[in-house]
C-alpha positions, 0 to 999 in steps of 0.5 A: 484136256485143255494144253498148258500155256507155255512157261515164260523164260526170266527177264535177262539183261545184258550186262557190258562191263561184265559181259554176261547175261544176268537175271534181272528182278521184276520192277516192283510195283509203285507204293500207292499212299492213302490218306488225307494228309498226304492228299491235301499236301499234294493237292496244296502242292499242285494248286501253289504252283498254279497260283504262284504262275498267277501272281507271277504274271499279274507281278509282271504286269504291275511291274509293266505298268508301273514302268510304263507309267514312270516313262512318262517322267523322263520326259522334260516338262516342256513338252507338251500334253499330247506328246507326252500322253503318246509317248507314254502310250507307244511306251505302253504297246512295246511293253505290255502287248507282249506281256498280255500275250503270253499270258494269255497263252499261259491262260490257253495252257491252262484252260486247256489242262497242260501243264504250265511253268515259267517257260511257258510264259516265256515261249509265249512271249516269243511267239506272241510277241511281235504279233501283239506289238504289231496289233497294240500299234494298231490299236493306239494308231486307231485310238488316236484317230477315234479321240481326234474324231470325237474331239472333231464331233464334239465341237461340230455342236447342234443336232448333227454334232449329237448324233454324230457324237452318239454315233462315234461313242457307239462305234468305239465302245464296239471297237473297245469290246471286240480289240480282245478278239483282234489278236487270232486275227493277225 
């Protein structure tokens, strides 16, 4: 003949105001629903609050670029073609490198199925953001150097000029493919 288990005692719980032991209830178990309608509900739920962190990136964006852009017009007319053209474009890394960057730390989140929300975007603005400043300044600092080599290419004229040429629009069409990938880098 098999022993019986032993018989467990009831959940107690103390109580402090009234200073006495009481019985507790079991905590009931959580009511599961089926159905399709509350199924599509969640699920137009959940894809809403992905889609709505999208578009607040991509508005975001737009709204960086167009600010950028409008920078431009706050310089006299005066000034020249080129100076405005950088200025425009340092305006561009200061403001858009960090914005590129914690969305592509929310993308990461996202990829990686954590859960992702608007702080997430603003912590990765702040752990990218220096970093993807610092990385835009070089970009534009070798962008500028590639122009005035092209320019300097482009002018040499003749059979060298060409290859040269060829040779430089070769080196930065690399460089430009690979800049997504500067950023672990740093």
């Amino acid at each position: 003949m098999k022993p019986e288990p032993p018989i467990a005692a009831p959940e107690r719980s103390h109580s402090m105001q009234k200073g006495v032991w009481e019985e507790s209830e079991p905590a009931a178990a959580p009511s599961i629903r089926f159905g399709l309608w509350s199924t599509l509900a969640e699920g137009a739920r959940l894809s809403w609050e992905r889609i709505g962190c999208v578009l607040s990136v991509s508005l975001l964006g737009v709204a960086g670029v167009v600010l950028t852009l409008s920078m431009g017009l706050l310089i006299p007319p005066a000034v020249p073609g080129p100076i405005r053209t950088l200025w425009v474009a340092l305006v561009s890394v200061l403001l858009l490198s960090p914005l590129a960057a914690a969305g592509f730390a929310l993308a990461d989140r996202a990829a990686n199925r954590r859960e992702i929300t608007p702080r997430s975007l603003v912590d990765g603005f702040k752990n990218y953001g220096l970093v993807a400043m610092r990385l835009g300044l070089f970009h534009l600092a070798f962008g500028a150097l590639a122009v005035l080599n092209g320019v300097f290419y482009f002018r040499l004229g003749g059979r060298f000029g060409q290859v040269a040429l060829m040779l430089w629009f070769l080196a930065v069409l690399f460089w430009a493919m690979m800049a997504l990938y500067h950023g672990p880098l740093l």
